[in-house]
N, CA, C and O atoms as a GROMACS GRO file, in nm:
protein
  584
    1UNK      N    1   9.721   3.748  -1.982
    1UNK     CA    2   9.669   3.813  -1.863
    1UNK      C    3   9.647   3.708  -1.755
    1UNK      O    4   9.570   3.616  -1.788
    2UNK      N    5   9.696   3.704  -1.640
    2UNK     CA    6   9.680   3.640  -1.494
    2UNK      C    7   9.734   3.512  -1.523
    2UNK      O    8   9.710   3.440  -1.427
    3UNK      N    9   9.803   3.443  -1.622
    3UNK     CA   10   9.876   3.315  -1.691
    3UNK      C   11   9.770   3.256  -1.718
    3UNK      O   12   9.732   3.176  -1.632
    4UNK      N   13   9.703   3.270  -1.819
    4UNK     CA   14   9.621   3.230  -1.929
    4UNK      C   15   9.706   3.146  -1.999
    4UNK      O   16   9.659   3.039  -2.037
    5UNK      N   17   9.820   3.172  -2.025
    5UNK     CA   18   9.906   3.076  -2.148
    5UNK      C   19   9.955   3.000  -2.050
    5UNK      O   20   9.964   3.043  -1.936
    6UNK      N   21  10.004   2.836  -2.098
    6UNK     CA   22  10.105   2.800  -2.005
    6UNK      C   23  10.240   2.816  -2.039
    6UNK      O   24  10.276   2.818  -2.157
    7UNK      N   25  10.344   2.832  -1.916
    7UNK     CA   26  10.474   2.875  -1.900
    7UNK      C   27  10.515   2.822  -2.010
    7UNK      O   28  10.592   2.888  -2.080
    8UNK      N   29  10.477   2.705  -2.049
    8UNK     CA   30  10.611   2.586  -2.190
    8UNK      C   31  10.555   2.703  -2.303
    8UNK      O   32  10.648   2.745  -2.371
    9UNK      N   33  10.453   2.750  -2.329
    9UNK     CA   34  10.409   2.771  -2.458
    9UNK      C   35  10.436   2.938  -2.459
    9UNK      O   36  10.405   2.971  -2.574
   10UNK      N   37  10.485   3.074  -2.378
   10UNK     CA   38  10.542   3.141  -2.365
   10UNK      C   39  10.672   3.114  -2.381
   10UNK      O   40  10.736   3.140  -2.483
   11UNK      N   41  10.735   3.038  -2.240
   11UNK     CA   42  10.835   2.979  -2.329
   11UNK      C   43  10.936   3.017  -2.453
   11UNK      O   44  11.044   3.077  -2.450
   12UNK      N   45  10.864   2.961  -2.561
   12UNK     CA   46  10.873   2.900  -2.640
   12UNK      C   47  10.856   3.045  -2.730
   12UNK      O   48  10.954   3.084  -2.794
   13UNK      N   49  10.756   3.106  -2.732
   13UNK     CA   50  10.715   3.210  -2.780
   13UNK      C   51  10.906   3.347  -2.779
   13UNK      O   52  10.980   3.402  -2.860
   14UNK      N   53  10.894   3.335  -2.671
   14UNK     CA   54  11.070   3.348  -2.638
   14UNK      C   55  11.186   3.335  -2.674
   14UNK      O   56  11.268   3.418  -2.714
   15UNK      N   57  11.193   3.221  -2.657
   15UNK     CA   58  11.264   3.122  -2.761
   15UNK      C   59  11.301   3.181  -2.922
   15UNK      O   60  11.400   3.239  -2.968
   16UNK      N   61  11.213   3.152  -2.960
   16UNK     CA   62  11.167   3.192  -3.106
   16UNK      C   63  11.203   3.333  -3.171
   16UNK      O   64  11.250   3.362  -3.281
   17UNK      N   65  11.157   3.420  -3.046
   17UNK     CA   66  11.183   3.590  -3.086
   17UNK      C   67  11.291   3.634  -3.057
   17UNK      O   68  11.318   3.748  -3.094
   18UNK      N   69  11.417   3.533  -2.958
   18UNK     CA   70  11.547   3.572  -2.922
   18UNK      C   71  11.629   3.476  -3.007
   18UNK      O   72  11.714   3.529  -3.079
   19UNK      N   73  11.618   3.343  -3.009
   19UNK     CA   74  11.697   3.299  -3.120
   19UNK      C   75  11.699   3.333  -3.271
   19UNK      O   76  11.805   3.343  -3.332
   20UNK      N   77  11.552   3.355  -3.340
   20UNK     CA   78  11.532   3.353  -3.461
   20UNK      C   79  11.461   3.478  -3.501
   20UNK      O   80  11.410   3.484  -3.613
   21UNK      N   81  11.454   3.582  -3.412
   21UNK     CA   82  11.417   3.703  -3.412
   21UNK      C   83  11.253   3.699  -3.502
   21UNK      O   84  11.216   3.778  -3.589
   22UNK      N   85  11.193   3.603  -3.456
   22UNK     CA   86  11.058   3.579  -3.499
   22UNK      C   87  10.962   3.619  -3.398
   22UNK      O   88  11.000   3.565  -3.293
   23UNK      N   89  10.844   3.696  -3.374
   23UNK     CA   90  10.758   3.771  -3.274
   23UNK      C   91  10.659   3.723  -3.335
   23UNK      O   92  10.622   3.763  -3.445
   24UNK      N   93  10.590   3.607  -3.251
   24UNK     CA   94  10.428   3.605  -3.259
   24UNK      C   95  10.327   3.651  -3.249
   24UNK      O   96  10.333   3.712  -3.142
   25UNK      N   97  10.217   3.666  -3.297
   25UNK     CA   98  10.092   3.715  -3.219
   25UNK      C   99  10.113   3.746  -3.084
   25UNK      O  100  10.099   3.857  -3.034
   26UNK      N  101  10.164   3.586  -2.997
   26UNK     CA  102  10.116   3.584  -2.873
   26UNK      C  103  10.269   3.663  -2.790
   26UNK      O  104  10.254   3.711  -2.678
   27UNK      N  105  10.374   3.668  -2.843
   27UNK     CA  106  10.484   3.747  -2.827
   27UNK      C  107  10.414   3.907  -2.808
   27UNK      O  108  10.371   3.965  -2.709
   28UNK      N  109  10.423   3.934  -2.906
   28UNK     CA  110  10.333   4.057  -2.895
   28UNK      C  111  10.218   4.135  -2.784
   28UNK      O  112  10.214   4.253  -2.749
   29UNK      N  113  10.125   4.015  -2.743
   29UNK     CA  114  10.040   3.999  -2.670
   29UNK      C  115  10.116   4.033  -2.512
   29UNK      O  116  10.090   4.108  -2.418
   30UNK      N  117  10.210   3.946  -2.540
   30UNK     CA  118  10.277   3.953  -2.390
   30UNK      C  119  10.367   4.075  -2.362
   30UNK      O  120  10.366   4.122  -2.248
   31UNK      N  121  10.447   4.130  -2.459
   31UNK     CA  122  10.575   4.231  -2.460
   31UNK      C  123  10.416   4.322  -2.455
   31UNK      O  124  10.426   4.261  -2.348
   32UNK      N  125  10.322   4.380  -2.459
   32UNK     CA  126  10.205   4.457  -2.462
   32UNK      C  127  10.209   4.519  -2.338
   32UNK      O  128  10.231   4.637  -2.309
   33UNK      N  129  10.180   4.407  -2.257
   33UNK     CA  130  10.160   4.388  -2.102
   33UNK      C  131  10.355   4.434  -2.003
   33UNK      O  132  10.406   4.333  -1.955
   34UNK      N  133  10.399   4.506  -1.992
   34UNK     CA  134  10.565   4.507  -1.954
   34UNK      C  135  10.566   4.461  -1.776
   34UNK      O  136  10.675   4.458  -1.719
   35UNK      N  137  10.442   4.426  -1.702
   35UNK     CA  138  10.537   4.300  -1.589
   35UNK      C  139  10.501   4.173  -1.668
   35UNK      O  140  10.564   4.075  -1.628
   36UNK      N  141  10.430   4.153  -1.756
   36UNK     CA  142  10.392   4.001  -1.800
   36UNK      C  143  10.561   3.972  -1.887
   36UNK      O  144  10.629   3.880  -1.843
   37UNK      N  145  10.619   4.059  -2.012
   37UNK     CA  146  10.700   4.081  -2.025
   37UNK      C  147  10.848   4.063  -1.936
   37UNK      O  148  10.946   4.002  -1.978
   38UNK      N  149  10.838   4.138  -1.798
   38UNK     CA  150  10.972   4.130  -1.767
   38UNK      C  151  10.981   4.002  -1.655
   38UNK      O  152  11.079   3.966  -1.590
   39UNK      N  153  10.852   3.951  -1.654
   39UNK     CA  154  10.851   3.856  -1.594
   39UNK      C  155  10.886   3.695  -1.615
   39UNK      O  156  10.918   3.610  -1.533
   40UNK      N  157  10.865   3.687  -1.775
   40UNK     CA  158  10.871   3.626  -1.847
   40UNK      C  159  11.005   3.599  -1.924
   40UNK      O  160  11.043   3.493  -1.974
   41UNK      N  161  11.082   3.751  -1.920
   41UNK     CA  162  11.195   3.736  -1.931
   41UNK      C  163  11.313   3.686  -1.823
   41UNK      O  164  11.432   3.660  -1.841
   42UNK      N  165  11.240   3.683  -1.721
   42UNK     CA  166  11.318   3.674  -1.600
   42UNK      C  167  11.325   3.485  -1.599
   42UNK      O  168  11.408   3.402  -1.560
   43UNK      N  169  11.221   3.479  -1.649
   43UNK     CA  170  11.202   3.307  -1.645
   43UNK      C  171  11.290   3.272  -1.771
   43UNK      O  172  11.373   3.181  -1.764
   44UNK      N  173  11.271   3.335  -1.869
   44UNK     CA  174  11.371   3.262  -1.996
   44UNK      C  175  11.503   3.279  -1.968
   44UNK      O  176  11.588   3.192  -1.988
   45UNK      N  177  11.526   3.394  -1.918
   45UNK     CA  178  11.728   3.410  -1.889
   45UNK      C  179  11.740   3.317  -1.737
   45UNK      O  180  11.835   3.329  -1.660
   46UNK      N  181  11.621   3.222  -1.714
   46UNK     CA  182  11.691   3.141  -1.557
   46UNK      C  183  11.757   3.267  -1.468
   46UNK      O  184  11.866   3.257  -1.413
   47UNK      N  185  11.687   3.367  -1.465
   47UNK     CA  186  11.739   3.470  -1.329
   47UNK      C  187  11.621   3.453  -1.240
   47UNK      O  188  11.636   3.487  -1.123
   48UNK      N  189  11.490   3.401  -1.281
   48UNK     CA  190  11.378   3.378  -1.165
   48UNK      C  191  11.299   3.280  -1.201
   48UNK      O  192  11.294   3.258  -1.322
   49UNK      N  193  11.217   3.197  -1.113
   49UNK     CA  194  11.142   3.096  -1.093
   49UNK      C  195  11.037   3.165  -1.082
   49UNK      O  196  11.038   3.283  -1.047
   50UNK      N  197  10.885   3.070  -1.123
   50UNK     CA  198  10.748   3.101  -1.074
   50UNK      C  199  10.745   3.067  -0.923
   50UNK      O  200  10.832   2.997  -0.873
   51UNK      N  201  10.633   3.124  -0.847
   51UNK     CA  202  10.645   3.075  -0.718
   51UNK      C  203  10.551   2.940  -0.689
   51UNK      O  204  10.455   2.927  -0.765
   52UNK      N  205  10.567   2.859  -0.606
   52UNK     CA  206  10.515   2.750  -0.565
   52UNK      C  207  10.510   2.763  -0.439
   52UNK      O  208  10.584   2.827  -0.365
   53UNK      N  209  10.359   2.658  -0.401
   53UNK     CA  210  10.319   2.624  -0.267
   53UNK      C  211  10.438   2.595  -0.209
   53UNK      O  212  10.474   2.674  -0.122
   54UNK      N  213  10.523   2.483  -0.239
   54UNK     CA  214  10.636   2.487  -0.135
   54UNK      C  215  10.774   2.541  -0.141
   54UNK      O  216  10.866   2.479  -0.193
   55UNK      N  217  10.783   2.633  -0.098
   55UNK     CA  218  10.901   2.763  -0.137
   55UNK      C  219  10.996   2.714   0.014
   55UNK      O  220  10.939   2.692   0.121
   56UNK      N  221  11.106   2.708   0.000
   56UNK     CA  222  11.217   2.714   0.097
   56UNK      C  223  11.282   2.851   0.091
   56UNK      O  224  11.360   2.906   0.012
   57UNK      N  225  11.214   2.890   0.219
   57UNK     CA  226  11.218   3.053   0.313
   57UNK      C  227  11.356   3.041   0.279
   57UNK      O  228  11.390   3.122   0.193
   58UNK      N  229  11.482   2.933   0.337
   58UNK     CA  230  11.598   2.994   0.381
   58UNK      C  231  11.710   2.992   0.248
   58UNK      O  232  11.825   3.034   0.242
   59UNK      N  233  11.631   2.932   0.155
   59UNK     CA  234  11.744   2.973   0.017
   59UNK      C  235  11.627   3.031  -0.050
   59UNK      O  236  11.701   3.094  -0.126
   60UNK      N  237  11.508   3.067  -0.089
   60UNK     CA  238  11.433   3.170  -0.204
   60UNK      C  239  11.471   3.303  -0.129
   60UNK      O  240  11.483   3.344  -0.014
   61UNK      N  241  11.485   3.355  -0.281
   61UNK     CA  242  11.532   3.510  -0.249
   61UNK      C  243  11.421   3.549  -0.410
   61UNK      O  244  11.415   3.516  -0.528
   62UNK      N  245  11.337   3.657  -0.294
   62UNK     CA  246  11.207   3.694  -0.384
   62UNK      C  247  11.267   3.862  -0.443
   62UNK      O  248  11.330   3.948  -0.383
   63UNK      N  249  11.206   3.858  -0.604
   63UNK     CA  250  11.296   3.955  -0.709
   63UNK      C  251  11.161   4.001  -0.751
   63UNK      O  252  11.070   3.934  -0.798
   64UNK      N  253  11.165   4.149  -0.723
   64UNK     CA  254  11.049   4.190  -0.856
   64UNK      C  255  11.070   4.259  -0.968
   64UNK      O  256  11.175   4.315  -0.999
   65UNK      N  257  10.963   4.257  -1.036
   65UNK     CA  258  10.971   4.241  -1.196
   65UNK      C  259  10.943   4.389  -1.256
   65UNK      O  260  10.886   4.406  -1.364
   66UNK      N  261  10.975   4.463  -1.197
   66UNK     CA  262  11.003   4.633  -1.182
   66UNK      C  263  11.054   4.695  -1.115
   66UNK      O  264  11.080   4.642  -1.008
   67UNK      N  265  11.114   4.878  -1.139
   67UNK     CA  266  11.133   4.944  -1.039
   67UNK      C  267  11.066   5.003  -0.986
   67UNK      O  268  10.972   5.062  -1.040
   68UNK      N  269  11.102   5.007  -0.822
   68UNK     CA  270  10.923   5.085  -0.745
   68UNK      C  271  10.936   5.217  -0.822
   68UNK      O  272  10.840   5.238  -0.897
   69UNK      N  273  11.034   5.313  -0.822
   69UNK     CA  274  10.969   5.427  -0.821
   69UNK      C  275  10.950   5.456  -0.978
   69UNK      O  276  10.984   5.568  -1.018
   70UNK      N  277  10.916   5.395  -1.037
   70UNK     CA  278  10.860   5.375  -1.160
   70UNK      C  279  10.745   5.334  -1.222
   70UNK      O  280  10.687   5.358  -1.328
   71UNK      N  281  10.727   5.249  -1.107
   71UNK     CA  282  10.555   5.155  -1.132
   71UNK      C  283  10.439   5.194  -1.027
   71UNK      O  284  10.318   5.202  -1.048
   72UNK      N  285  10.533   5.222  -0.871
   72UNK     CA  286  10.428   5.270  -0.739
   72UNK      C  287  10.407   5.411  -0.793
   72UNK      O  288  10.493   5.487  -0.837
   73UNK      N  289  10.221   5.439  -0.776
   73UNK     CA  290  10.241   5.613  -0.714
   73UNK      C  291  10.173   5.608  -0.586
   73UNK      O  292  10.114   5.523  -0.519
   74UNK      N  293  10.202   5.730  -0.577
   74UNK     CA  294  10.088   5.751  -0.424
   74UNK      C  295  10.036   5.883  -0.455
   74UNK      O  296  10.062   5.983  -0.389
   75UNK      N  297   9.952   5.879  -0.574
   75UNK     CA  298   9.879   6.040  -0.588
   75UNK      C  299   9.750   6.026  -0.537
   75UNK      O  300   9.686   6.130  -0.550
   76UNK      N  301   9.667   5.901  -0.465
   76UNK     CA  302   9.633   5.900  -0.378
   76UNK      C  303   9.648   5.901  -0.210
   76UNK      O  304   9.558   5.881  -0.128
   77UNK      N  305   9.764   5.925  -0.189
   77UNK     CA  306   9.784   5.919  -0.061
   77UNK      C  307   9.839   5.784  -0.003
   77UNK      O  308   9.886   5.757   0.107
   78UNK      N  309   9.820   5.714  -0.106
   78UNK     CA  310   9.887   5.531  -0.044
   78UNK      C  311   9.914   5.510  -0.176
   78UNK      O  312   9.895   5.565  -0.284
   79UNK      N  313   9.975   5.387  -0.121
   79UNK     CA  314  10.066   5.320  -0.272
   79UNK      C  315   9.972   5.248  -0.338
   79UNK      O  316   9.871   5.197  -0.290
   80UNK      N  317  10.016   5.245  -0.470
   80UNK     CA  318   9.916   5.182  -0.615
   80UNK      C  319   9.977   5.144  -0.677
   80UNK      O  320  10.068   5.216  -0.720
   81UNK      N  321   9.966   5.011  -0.722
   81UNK     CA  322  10.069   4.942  -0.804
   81UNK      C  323   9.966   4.882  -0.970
   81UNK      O  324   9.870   4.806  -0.965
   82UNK      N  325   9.999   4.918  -1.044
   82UNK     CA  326   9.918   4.873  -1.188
   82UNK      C  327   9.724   4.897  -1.142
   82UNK      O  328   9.628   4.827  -1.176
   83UNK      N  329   9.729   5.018  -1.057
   83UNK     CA  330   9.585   5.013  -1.019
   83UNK      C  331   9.511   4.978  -0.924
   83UNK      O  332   9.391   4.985  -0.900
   84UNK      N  333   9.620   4.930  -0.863
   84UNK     CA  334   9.616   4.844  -0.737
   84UNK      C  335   9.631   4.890  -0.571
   84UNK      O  336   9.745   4.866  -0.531
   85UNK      N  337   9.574   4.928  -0.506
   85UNK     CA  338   9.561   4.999  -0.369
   85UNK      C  339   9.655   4.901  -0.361
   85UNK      O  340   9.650   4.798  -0.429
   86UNK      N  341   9.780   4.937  -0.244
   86UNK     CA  342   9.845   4.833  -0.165
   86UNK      C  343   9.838   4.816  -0.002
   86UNK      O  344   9.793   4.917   0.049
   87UNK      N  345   9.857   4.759   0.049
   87UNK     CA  346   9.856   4.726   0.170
   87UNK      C  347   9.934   4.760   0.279
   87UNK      O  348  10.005   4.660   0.267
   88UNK      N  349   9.981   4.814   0.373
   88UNK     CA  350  10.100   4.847   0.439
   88UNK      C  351  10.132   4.735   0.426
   88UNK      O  352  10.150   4.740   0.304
   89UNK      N  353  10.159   4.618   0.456
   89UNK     CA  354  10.198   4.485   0.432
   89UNK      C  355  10.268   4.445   0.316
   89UNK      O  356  10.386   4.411   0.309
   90UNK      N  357  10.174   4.455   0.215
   90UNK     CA  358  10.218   4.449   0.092
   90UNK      C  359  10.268   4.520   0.025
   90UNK      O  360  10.286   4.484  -0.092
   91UNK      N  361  10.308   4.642   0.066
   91UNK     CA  362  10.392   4.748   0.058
   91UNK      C  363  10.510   4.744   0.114
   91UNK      O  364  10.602   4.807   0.061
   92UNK      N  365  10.527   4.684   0.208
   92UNK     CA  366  10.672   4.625   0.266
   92UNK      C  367  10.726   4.519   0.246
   92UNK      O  368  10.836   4.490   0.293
   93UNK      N  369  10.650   4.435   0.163
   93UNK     CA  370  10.707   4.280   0.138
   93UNK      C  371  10.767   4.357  -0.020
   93UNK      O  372  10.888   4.348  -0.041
   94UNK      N  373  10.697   4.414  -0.102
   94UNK     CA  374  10.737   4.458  -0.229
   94UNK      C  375  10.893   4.559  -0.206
   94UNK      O  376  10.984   4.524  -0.281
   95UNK      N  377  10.912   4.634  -0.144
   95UNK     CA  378  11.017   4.735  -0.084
   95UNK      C  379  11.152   4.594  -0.041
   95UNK      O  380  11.267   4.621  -0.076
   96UNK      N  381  11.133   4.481   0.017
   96UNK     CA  382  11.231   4.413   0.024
   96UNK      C  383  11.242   4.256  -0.048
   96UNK      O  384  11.286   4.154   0.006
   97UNK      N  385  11.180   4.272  -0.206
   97UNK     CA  386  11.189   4.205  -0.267
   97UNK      C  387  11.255   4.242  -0.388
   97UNK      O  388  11.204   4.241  -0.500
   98UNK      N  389  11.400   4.284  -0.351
   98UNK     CA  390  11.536   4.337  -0.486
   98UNK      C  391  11.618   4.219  -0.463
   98UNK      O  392  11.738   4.244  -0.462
   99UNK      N  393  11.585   4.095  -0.444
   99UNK     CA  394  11.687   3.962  -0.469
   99UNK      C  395  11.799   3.988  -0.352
   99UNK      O  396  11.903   3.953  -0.407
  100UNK      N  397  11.832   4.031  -0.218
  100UNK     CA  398  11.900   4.076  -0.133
  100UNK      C  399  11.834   4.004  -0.027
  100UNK      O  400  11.922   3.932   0.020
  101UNK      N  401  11.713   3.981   0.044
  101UNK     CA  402  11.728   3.859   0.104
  101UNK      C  403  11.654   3.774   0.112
  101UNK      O  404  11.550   3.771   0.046
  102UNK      N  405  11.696   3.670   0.207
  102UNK     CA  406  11.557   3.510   0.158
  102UNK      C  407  11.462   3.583   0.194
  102UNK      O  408  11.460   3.706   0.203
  103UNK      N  409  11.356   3.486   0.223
  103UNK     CA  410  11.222   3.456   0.242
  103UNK      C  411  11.235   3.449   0.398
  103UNK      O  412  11.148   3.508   0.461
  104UNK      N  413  11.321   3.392   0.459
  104UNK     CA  414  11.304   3.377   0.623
  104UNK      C  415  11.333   3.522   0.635
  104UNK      O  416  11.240   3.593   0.672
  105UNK      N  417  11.450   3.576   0.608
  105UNK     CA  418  11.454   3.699   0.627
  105UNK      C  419  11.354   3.827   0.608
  105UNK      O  420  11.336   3.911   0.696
  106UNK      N  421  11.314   3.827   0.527
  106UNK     CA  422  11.183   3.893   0.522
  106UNK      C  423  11.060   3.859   0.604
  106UNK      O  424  10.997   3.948   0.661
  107UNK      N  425  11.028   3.740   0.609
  107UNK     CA  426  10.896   3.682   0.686
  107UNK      C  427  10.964   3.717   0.851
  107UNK      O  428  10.874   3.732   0.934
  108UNK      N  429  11.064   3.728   0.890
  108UNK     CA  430  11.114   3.767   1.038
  108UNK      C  431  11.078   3.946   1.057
  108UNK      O  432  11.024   3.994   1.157
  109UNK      N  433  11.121   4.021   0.942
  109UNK     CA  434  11.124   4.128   0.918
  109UNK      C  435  10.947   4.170   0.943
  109UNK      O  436  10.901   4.226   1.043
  110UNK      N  437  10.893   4.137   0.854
  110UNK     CA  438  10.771   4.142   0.815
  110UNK      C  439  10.643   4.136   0.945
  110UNK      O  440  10.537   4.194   0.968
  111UNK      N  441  10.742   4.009   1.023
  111UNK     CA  442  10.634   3.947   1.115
  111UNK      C  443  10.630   4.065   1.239
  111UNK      O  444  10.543   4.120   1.308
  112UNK      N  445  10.806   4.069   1.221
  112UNK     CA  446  10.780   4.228   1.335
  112UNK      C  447  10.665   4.343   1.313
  112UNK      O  448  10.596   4.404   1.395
  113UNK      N  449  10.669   4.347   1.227
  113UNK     CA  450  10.607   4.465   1.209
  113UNK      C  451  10.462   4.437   1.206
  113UNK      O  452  10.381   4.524   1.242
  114UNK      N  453  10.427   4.328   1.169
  114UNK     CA  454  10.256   4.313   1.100
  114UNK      C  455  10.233   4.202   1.227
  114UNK      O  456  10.119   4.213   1.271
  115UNK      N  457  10.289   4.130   1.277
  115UNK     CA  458  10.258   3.971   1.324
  115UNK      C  459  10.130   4.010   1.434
  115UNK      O  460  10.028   3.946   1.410
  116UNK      N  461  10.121   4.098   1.540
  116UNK     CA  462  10.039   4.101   1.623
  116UNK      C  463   9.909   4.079   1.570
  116UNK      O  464   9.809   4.071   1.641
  117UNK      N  465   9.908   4.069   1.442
  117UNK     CA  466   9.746   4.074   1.339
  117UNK      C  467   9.689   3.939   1.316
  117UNK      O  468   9.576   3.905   1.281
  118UNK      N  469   9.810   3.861   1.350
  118UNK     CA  470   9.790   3.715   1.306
  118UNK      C  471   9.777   3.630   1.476
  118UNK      O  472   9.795   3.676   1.589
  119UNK      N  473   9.740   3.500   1.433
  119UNK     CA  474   9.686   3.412   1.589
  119UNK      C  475   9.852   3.378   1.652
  119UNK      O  476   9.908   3.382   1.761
  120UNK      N  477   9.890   3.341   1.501
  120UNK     CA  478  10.054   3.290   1.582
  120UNK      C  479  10.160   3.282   1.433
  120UNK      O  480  10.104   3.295   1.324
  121UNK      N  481  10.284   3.264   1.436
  121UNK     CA  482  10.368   3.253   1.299
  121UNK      C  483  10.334   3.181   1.156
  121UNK      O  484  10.359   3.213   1.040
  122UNK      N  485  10.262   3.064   1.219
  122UNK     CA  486  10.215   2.985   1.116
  122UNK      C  487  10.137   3.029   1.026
  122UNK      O  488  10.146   3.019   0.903
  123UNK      N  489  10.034   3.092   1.112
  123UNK     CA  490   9.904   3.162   1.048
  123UNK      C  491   9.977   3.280   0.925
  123UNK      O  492   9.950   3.293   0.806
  124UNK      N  493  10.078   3.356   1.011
  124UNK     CA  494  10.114   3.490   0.929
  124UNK      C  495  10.226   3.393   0.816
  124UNK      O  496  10.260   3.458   0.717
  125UNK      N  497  10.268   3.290   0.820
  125UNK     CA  498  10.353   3.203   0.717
  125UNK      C  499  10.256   3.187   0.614
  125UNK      O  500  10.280   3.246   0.508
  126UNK      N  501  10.171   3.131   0.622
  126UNK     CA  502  10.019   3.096   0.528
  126UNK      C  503   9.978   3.183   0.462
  126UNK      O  504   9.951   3.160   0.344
  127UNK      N  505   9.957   3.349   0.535
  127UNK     CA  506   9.954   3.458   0.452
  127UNK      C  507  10.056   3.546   0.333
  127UNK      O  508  10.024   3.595   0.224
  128UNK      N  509  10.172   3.541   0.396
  128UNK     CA  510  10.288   3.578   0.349
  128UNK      C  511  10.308   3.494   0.172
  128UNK      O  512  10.336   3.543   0.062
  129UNK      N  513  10.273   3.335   0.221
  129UNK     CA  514  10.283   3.254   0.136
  129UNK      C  515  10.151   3.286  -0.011
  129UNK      O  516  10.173   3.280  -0.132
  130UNK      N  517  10.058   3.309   0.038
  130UNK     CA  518   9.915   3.338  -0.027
  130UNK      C  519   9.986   3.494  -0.125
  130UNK      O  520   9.990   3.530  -0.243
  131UNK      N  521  10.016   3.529  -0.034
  131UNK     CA  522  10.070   3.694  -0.098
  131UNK      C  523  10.163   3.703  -0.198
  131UNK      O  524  10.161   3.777  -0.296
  132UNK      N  525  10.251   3.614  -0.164
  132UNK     CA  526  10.356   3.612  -0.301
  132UNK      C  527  10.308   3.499  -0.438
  132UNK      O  528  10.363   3.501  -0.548
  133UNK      N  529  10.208   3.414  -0.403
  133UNK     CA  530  10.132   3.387  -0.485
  133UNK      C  531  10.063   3.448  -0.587
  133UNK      O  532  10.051   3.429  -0.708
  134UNK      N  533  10.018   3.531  -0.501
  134UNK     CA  534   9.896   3.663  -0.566
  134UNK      C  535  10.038   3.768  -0.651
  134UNK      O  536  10.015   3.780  -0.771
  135UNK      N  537  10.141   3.822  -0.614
  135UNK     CA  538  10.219   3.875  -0.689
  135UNK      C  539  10.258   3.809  -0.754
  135UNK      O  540  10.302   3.871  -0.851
  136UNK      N  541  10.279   3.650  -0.767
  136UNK     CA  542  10.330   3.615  -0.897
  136UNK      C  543  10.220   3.608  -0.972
  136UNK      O  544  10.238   3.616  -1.094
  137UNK      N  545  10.098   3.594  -0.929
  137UNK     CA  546   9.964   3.594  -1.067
  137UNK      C  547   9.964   3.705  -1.138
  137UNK      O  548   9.939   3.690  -1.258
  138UNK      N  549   9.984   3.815  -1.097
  138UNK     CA  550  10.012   3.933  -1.102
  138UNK      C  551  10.137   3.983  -1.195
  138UNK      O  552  10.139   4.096  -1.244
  139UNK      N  553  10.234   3.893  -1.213
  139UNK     CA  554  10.377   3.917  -1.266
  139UNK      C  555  10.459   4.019  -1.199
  139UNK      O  556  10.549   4.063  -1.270
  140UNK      N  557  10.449   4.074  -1.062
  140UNK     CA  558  10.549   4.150  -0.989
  140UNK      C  559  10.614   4.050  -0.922
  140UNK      O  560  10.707   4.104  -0.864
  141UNK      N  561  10.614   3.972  -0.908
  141UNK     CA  562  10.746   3.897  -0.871
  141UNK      C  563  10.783   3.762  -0.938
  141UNK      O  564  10.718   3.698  -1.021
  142UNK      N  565  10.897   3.738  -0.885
  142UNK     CA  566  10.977   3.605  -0.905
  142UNK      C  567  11.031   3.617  -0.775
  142UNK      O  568  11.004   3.698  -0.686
  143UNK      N  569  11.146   3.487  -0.780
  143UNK     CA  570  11.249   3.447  -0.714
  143UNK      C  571  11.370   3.347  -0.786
  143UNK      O  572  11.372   3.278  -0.888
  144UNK      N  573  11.465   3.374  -0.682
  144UNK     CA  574  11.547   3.256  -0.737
  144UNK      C  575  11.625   3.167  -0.597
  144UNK      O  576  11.639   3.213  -0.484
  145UNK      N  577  11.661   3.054  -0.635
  145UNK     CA  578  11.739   2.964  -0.558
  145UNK      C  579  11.867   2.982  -0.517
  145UNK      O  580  11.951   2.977  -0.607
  146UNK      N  581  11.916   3.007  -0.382
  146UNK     CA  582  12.085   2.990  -0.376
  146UNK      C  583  12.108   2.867  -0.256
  146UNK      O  584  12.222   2.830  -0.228
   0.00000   0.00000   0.00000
């Protein structure tokens, strides 16, 4: 839950249950949880990276670790993700995170729409950045490098 384990020792846990068809405790623990799961799988098959403070906008291309209309409802009236009220914001960064385009592309996208909220680009860069943080703690996203 929230990466309690570290990445080597999941990993590994991985490893183990795809080469040697052996499932740990902590295997278990994780396949329990299905974004901790597909997130995790996304990291063992090298189709996605964890995110980091310093992400390059113009080659990361941000992937999430579900399908919306499978995981979002709105039987409240707004979107909910694992329980989770979402944000118009964060509701639109999730909608164009299917590995289709970078990070500049989206943060241009994004800024149209939301930026008047922020002092100036930088500020809304800092947030954007904070946000896909918080979805990878979360296990709805990854990314990968081109």
């Amino acid at each position: 839950k929230n990466h309690e384990l570290k990445r080597e020792t999941v990993m590994k846990q991985f490893e183990a249950a795809q080469k040697y068809r052996m499932k740990s405790r902590w295997f278990g623990e994780i396949a329990a949880n299905p974004r901790a799961y597909e997130y995790y799988s996304l990291l063992f098959s090298n189709e996605g990276e964890a995110f980091e403070e310093s992400i390059d906008f113009s080659r990361d291309y941000p992937l999430r670790t579900f399908e919306l209309w499978r995981a979002i409802t709105f039987s409240d009236g707004f979107p909910r993700l694992d329980g989770t009220a979402l944000s118009p914001m964060e509701y639109e960064l999730l909608l164009r995170c299917a590995g289709k385009r970078s990070l500049s592309t989206i943060q241009a996208e994004l800024y149209g729409l939301f930026g008047d909220s922020y002092d100036d680009e930088a500020e809304f860069r800092r947030y954007l950045v904070d946000m896909l943080c918080r979805f990878d703690a979360k296990y709805w996203l990854t990314h990968f490098v081109i």
